[in-house]
N, C-alpha and C positions, 0 to 999 in steps of 0.2 A: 307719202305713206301708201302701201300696197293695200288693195283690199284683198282679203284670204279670200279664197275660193273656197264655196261653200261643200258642206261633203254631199255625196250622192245619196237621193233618197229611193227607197223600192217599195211599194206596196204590195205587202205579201199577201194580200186577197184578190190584185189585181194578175199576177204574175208567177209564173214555175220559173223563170231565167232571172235571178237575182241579182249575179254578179256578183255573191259574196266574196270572192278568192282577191278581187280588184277593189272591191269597198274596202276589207277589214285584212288590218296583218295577222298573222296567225294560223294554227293549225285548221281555220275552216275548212270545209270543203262544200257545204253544203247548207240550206237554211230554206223549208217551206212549211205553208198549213197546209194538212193534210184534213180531207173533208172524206166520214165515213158516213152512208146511209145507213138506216138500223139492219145490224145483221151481217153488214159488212167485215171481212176481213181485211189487214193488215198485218205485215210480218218485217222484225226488222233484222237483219242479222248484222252484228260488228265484226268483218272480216276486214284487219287490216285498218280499222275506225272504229271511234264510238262514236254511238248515240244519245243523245238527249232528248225524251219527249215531255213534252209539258200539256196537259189535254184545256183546253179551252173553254170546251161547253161541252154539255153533253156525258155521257155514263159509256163503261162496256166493261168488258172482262179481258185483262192480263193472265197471259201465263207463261212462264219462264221456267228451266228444268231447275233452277234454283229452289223458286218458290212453290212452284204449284200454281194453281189460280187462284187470281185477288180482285178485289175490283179497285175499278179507276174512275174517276169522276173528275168533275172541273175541278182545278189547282192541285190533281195529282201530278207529279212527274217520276216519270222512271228511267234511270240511267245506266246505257248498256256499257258496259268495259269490254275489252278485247277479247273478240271470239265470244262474247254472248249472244244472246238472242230472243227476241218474244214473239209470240202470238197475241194480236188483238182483236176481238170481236168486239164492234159496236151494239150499246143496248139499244131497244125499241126504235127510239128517238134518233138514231146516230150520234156522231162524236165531230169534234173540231180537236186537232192535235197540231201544237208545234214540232217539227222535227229537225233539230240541229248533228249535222252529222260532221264530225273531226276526223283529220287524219291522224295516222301516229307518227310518231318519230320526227 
């Protein structure tokens, strides 16, 4: 009997170089936390991908030409489709955000 060769693991608080493209099949392209000080900005644009962010800890303020501005807090996510885009400022405290970003096609 073979024994399976186990999958690769990444710790995404240790590392920016993930390897997701060679971990996971599929449209990935991209997979990190993203750590804001209070007041910080962050800007995501889907050209040619989308985005997924999921915020972690932490507060700030979204704004999209869709919405306007909203707030975001821990176990908010917001997901960009093609050619979207947002602005993020982190409240007081800053922000912890997952961001998964996809190719298309």
């Amino acid at each position: 009997m073979t024994t399976p060769t186990p999958s690769p693991r990444v710790n995404l608080f240790e590392t920016r170089d993930t390897g997701i493209t060679e971990i996971m099949d599929g449209p990935w392209k991209d997979i990190r936390v993203v750590d804001l000080d209070g007041g910080e900005s962050f800007h995501a644009r889907s050209t040619g991908e989308e985005h997924a962010l999921f915020v972690m800890a932490g507060a700030g303020i979204a704004t999209a030409p869709e919405t306007g501005a909203f707030r975001i807090e821990k176990d908010s996510a917001i997901a960009l489709p093609l050619d979207g885009f947002v602005d993020i400022v982190a409240g007081d405290d800053g922000m912890r955000m997952l961001q998964i970003t996809m190719t298309i096609g």
